[in-house]
Structure formats: C-alpha cells, structure tokens
RODO-2510 file (C-alpha; in nm, 4 decimals, decimal comma):
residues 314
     n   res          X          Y          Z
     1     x    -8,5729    -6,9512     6,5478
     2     x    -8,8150    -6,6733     6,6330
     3     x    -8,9627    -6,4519     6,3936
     4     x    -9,0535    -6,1076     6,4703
     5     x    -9,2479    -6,2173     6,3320
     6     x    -9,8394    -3,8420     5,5562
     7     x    -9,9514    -3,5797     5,5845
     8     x    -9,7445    -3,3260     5,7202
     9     x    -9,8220    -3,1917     6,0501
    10     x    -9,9795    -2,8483     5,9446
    11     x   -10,2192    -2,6489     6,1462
    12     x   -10,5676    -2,8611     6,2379
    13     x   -10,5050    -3,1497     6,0571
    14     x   -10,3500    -3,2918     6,4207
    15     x   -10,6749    -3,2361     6,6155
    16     x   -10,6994    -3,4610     6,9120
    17     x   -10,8926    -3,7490     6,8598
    18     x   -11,1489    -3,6483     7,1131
    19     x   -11,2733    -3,3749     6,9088
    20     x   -11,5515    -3,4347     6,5811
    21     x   -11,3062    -3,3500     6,3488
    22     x   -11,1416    -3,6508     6,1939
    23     x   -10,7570    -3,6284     6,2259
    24     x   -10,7135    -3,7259     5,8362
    25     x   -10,9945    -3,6279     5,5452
    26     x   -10,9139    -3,9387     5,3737
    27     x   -10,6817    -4,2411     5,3606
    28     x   -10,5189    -4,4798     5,0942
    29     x   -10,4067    -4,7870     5,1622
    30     x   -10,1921    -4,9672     4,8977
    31     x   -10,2196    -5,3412     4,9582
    32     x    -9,9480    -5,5425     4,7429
    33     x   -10,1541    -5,8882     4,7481
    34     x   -10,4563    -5,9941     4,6304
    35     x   -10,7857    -6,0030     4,8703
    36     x   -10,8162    -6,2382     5,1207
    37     x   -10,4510    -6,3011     5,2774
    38     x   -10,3053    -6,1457     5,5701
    39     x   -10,1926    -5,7847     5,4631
    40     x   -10,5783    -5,7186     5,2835
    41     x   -10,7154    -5,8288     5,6207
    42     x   -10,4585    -5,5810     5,8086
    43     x   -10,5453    -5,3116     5,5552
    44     x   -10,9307    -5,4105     5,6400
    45     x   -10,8975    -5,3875     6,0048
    46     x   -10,7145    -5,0485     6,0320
    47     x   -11,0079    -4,9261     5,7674
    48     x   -11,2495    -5,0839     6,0110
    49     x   -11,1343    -4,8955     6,3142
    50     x   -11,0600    -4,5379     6,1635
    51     x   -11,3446    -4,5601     5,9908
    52     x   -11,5792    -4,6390     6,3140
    53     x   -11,4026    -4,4220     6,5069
    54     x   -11,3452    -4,1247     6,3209
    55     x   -11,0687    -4,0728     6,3112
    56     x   -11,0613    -4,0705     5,9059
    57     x   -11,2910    -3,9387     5,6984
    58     x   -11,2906    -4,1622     5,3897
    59     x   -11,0718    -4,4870     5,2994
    60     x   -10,9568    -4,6378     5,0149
    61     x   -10,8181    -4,9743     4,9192
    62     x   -10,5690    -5,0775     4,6569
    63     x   -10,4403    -5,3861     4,5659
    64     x   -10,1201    -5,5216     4,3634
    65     x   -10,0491    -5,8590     4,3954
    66     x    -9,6918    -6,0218     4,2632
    67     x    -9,3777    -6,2116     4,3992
    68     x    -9,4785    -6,1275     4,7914
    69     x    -9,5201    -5,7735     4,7650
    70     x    -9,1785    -5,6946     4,5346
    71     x    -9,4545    -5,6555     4,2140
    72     x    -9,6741    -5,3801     4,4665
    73     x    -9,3990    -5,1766     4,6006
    74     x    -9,2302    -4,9735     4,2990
    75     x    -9,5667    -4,8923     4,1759
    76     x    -9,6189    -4,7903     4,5578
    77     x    -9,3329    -4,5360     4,5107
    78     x    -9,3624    -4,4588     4,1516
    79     x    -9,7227    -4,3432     4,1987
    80     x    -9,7824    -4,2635     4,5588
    81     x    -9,4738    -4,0232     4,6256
    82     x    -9,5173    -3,7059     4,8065
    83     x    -9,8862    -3,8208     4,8648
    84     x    -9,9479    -3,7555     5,2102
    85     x   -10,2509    -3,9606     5,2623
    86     x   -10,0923    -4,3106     5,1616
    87     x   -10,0337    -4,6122     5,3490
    88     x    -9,8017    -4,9288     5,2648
    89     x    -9,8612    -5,2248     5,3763
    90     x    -9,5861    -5,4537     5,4388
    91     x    -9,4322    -5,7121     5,6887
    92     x    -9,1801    -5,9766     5,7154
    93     x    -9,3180    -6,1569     5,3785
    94     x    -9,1686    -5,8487     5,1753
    95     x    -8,8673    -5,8409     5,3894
    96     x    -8,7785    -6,1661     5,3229
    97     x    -8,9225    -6,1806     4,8934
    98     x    -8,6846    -5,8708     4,8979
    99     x    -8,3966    -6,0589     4,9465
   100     x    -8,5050    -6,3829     4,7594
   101     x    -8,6409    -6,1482     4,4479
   102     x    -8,2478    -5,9636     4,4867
   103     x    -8,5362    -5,6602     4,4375
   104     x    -8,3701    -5,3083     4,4160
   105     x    -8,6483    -5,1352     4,6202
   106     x    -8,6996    -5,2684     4,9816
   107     x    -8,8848    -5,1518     5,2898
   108     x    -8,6040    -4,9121     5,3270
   109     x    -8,7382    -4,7065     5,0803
   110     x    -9,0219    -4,6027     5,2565
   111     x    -9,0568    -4,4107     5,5719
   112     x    -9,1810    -4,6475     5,8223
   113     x    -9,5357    -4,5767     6,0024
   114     x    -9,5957    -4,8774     6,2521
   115     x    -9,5505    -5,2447     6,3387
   116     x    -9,8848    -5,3182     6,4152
   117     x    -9,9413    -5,6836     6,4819
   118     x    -9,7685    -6,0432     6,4907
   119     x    -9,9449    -6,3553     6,3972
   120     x    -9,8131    -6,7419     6,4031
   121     x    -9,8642    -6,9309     6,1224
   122     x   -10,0998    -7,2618     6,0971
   123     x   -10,0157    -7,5954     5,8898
   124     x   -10,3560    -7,7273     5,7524
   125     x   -10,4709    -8,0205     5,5428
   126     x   -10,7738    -8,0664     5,3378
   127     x   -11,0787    -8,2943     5,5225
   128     x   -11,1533    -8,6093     5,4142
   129     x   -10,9730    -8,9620     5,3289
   130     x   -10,6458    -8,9795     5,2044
   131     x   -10,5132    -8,6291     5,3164
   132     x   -10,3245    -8,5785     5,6204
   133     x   -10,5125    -8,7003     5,9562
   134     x   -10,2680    -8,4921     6,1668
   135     x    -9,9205    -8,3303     6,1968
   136     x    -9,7121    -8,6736     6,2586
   137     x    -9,8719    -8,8533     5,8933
   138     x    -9,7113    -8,5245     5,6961
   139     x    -9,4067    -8,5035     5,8687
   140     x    -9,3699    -8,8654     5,7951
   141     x    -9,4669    -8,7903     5,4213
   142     x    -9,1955    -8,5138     5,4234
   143     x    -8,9165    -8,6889     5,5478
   144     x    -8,9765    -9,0071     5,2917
   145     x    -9,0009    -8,7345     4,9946
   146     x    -9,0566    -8,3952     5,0449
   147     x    -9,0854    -8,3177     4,7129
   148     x    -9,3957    -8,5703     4,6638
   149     x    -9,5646    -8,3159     4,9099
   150     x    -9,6712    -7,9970     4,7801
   151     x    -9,7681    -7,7696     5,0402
   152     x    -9,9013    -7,4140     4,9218
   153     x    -9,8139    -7,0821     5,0515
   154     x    -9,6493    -6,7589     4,9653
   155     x    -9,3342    -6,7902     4,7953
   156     x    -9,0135    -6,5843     4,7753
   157     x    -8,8860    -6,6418     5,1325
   158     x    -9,1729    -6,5287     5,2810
   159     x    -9,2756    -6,6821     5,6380
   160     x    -9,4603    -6,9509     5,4581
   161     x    -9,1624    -7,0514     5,3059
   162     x    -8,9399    -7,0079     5,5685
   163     x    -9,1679    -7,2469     5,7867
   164     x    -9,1587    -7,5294     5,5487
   165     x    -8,7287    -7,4756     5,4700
   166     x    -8,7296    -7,4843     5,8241
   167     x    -8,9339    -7,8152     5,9039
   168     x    -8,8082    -7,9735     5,6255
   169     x    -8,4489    -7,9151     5,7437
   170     x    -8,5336    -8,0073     6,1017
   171     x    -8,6684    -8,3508     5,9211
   172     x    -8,2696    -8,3875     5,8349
   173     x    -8,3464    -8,3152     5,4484
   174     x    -8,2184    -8,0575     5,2692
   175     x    -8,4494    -7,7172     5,2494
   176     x    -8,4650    -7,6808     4,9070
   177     x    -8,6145    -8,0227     4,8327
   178     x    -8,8973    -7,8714     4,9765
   179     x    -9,1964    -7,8391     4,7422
   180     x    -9,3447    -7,4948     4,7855
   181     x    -9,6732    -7,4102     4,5460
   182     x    -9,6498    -7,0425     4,5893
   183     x    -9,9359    -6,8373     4,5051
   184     x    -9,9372    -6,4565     4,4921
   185     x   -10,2248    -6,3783     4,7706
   186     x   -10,3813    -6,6038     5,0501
   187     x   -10,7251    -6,6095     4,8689
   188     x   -10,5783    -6,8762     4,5697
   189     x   -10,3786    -7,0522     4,8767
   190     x   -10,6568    -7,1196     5,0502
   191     x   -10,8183    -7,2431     4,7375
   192     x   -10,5737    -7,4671     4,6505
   193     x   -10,6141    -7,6766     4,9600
   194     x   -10,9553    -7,6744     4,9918
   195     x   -11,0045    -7,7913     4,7056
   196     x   -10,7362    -8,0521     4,7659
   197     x   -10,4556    -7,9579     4,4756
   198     x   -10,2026    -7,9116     4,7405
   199     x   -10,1580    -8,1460     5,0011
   200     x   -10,1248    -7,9104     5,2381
   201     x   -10,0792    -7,5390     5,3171
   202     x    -9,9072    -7,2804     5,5592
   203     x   -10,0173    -6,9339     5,6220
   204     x   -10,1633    -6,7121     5,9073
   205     x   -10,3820    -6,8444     6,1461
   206     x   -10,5950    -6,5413     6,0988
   207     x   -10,6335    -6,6338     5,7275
   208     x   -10,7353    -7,0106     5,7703
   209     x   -10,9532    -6,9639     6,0751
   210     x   -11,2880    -6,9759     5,9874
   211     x   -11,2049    -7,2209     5,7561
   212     x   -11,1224    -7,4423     6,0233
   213     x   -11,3798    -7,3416     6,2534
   214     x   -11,6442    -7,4223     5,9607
   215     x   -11,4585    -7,7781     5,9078
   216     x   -11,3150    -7,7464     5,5756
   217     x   -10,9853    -7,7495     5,6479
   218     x   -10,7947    -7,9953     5,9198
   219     x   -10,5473    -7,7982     6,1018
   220     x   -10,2455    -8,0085     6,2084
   221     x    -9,9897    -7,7631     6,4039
   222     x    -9,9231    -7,3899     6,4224
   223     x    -9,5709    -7,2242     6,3910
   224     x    -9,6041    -7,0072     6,7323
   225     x    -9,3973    -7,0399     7,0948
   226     x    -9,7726    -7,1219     7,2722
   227     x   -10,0722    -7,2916     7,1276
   228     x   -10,3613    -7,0927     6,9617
   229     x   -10,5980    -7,3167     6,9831
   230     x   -10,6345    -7,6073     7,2833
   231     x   -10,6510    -7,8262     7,0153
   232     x   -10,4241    -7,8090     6,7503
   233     x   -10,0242    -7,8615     6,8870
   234     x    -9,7394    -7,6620     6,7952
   235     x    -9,4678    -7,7688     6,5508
   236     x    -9,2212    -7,7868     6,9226
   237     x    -9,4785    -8,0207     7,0376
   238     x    -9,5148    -8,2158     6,7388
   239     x    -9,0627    -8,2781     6,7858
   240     x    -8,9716    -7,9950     6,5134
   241     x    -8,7814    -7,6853     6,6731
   242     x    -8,9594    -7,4602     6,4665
   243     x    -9,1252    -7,0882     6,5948
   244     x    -9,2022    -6,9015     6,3400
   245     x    -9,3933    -6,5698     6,3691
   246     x    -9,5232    -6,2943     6,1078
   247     x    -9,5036    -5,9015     6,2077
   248     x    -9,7052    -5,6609     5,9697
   249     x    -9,7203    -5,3011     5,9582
   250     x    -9,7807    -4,9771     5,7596
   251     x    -9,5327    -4,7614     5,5854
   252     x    -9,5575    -4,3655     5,4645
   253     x    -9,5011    -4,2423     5,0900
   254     x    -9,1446    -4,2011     4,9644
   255     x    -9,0831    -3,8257     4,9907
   256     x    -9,3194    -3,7253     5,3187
   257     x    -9,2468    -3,7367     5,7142
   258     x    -9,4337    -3,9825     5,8682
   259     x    -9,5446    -3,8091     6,1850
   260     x    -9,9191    -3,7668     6,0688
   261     x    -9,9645    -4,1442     5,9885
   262     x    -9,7896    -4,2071     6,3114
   263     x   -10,0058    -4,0059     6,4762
   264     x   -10,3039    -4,1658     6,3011
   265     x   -10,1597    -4,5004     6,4167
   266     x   -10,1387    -4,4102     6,7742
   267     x   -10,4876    -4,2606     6,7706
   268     x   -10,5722    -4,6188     6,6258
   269     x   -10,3832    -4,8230     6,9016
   270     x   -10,5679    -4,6743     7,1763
   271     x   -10,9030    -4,7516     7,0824
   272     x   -11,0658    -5,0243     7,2434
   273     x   -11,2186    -5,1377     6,9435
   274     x   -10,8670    -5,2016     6,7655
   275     x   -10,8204    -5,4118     7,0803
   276     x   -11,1168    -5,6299     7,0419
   277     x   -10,9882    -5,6911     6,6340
   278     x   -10,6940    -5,8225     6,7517
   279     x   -10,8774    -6,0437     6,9958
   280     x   -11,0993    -6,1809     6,7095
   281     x   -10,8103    -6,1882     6,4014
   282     x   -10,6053    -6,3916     6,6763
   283     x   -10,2922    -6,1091     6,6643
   284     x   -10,0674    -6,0202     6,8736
   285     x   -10,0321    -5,6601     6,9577
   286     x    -9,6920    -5,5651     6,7896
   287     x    -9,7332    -5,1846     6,8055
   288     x    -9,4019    -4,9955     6,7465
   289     x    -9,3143    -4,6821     6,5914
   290     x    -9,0573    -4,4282     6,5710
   291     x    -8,6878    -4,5091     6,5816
   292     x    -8,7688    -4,8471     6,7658
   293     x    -8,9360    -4,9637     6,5184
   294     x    -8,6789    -4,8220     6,2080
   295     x    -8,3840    -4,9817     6,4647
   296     x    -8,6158    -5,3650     6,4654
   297     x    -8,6914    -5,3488     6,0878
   298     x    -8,2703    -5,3690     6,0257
   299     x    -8,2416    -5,5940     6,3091
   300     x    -8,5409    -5,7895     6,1013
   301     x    -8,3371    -5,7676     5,7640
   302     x    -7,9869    -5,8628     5,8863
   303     x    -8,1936    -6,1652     6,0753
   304     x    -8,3737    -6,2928     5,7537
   305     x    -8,0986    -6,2522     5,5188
   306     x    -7,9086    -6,5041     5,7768
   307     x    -8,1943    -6,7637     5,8091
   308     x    -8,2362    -6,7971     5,4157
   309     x    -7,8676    -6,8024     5,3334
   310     x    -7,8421    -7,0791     5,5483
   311     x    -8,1450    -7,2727     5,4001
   312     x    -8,0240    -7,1973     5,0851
   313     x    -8,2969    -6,9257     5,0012
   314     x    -8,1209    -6,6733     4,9287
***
C-alpha cells in the first residue's frame, strides 16, 4: 500500500516576486492541531519562507485541535469564508478522520491551494530497559497481544492509524485489536512516549527527529519505500509489507478563487530556501496545484475510504 501520502487576483496585488512589494499584505493560517505535530510545523515552514522572502507582509497562526482536524475545519469555514487571506491546512490525516468521524464537511469544501510535501512515518520506542530494543521485540509483542501494546498516535484513520491497522493485519491479527492511544496533536504524542505511558508511538519522521537525534526516543522502523536514516530499517525490511506515506497541503477559504494563494504557493516553491526546509524537515517535495492536484485529492479519498473499509476503520 502506498500512501500519497485568496485573494482575488485584482490589480497589484500579483506583483512578481522579484519586485519589493510583497505579493500578499498579510496571511492567516488556520492550523486544526495543536503545536508541535506535523501540520503546525508545515504551517511554520511556509511562515518561515514567505516571511524571509517577502513575499508576505505579515503572518498569522491559528490553531484548533480535535478528532484529526474534523473539530478545526467547520470553524475554518464558519469563520474564515470569503476571507481572502486564509490558509487551511490539511493532508491525508483529515482525509482519512473525515471518513472515520462520518464528518459532513470534508476537504471538498474548500478550494484547494497546494500539495506541498510528503513525509514517511517513524515507529519509535522510549530509551531505556524494558521498552522495545528494536522493531522485531514489538512486532513480537503485537502478534502475542496487540492489545497489551499501546502505541500512541493520531486517531480517526489518520496515517498513524492506518500504519498500525496495517502492521497489525500483516502480523495475521485482526486490525481492530490494535490498541491506538490517540491524541489530538503530535506535541501530547510525543509526550506520551517519552515519558514512557505508551509503549510505543507512530508519527512523522519530521516530528520525532530531534528527539531521536538527542537520544530520547529509540527509533525502530519507518513506514517509507527507502530508508531515512542508514540506521533505522523500514517496516519491508523488518518482513511487514507496509509503505505508508503522509501528503500535506494548504487549502483557500470557502467562497474565494484560489489563484492568489496559488500564486503565493508557487512564488514559495521556487525559492531556494523552501528547498533547503525540506532538506532539513526530511520532506519530500509533493508540490501540486491546480486541477492535478483537485483530480489526486479524489483519487486520495476513493483510495482511503477502500484501505479503512477493509481494516475495518471505517
């Protein structure tokens, strides 16, 4: 399985990038998680860049954290509509919690900007004695009992979840014996397994990093076709047929074209300094936009809704 995982163009607001003028006077970008998981970093990065490059004149963060982005996105379109300078972000998480949550708004709703990046996931342990010394002791542990194994993650058949339905399934169990402690932003994930109330975790790679790099956490496989890191296998190599791979983007406000933003986007894309981000996050450059990118988000839906029916997700 592979995962793919506003203003309106009025006179001057367009100006080419190259000139002093930013393109945009100001930006809002509504994050539906708490700080510290994978769409607040996105949001931070495209702040980063537009910000440093000029391309926007101001930028503003907000965050509304609940059931993997279904909590975020009617507020999103209750408040934010017509507002030309608003951004959504969003991704296969919300694709996914959409179906799972049986939520009456979706990413259809909004007028899509950009698929920006794609990111595979990372299994990690906590350090220390009696937690999982690598991949092989928790697949063990899961295919004894997977629900003696809490593993944390986003919920709501987001890729976290998908990942461990997946392995768990692969294990010859049934998906839904999996035990998923589902938190509503990467920040209390992360938490959890440092601080060794989960037994393990799944999220980005981008989000559990440094925490690996500084030692506190053990990471035991990732979810992507190739490895990240020399030293840490993938699930394939570890004898689970499991890719798994997380796409996140930006969406417009309900009620206004989206050819500013994409414009914005493209300006963005072309930097080199978005290029080194992506080198240091660990992304994938994912960039699409236009109809491409409205024809891969139903490809993306149909595709999801298929995977967790048959894990029994959905």
């Amino acid at each position: 399985m592979r995962r793919r995982g506003l203003l309106l163009a009025t006179g001057g607001l367009l100006a080419a990038p190259a000139l002093a003028q930013p393109m945009l006077p100001q930006l809002s970008i509504f994050v539906p998680a708490n700080p510290g998981g994978g769409w607040d970093g996105l949001a931070r990065g495209i702040e980063q860049v537009v910000r440093g490059e000029g391309l926007v004149g101001r930028v503003g963060l907000e965050h509304v954290a609940g059931a993997a982005g279904t909590v975020g996105l009617p507020r999103f379109v209750t408040q934010r509509r017509a507002r030309a300078d608003s951004l959504f972000v969003g991704g296969t998480a919300l694709v996914g919690a959409a179906i799972t949550n049986r939520s009456p708004l979706t990413l259809a709703d909004l007028p899509p900007v950009a698929r920006l990046t794609e990111e595979a996931g990372v299994v990690v342990a906590p350090m220390g004695q009696g937690h999982f010394p690598d991949i092989a002791a928790l697949l063990e542990a899961l295919r004894a009992d997977p629900g003696a194994v809490p593993v944390s993650g986003a919920g709501g058949g987001t890729p976290d979840h998908v990942t461990l339905g997946l392995i768990v399934q692969a294990l010859g169990r049934n998906a839904i014996e999996a035990r998923l402690a589902a938190f509503p932003g990467g920040g209390a994930a992360q938490a959890a397994v440092v601080g060794g109330q989960v037994r393990a975790a799944i999220g980005g790679w981008g989000e559990y990093e440094q925490l690996i790099r500084a030692g506190r956490l053990r990471a035991l496989a990732t979810t992507g076709a190739e490895r990240i890191d020399p030293a840490v296998p993938t699930l394939r190599e570890a004898g689970i047929a499991v890719v798994v791979t997380n796409w996140r983007g930006v969406f417009g406000a309900p009620g206004v074209r989206p050819d500013a933003m994409i414009a914005l986007m493209q300006a963005m894309h072309e930097r080199p300094a978005w290029g080194a981000l992506l080198r240091e996050r660990g992304w994938a450059d994912a960039f699409l936009t236009g109809p491409a990118f409205a024809a891969f988000l139903e490809t993306d839906r149909v595709q999801t809704r298929a995977v967790l029916e048959e894990l029994g997700l959905a």
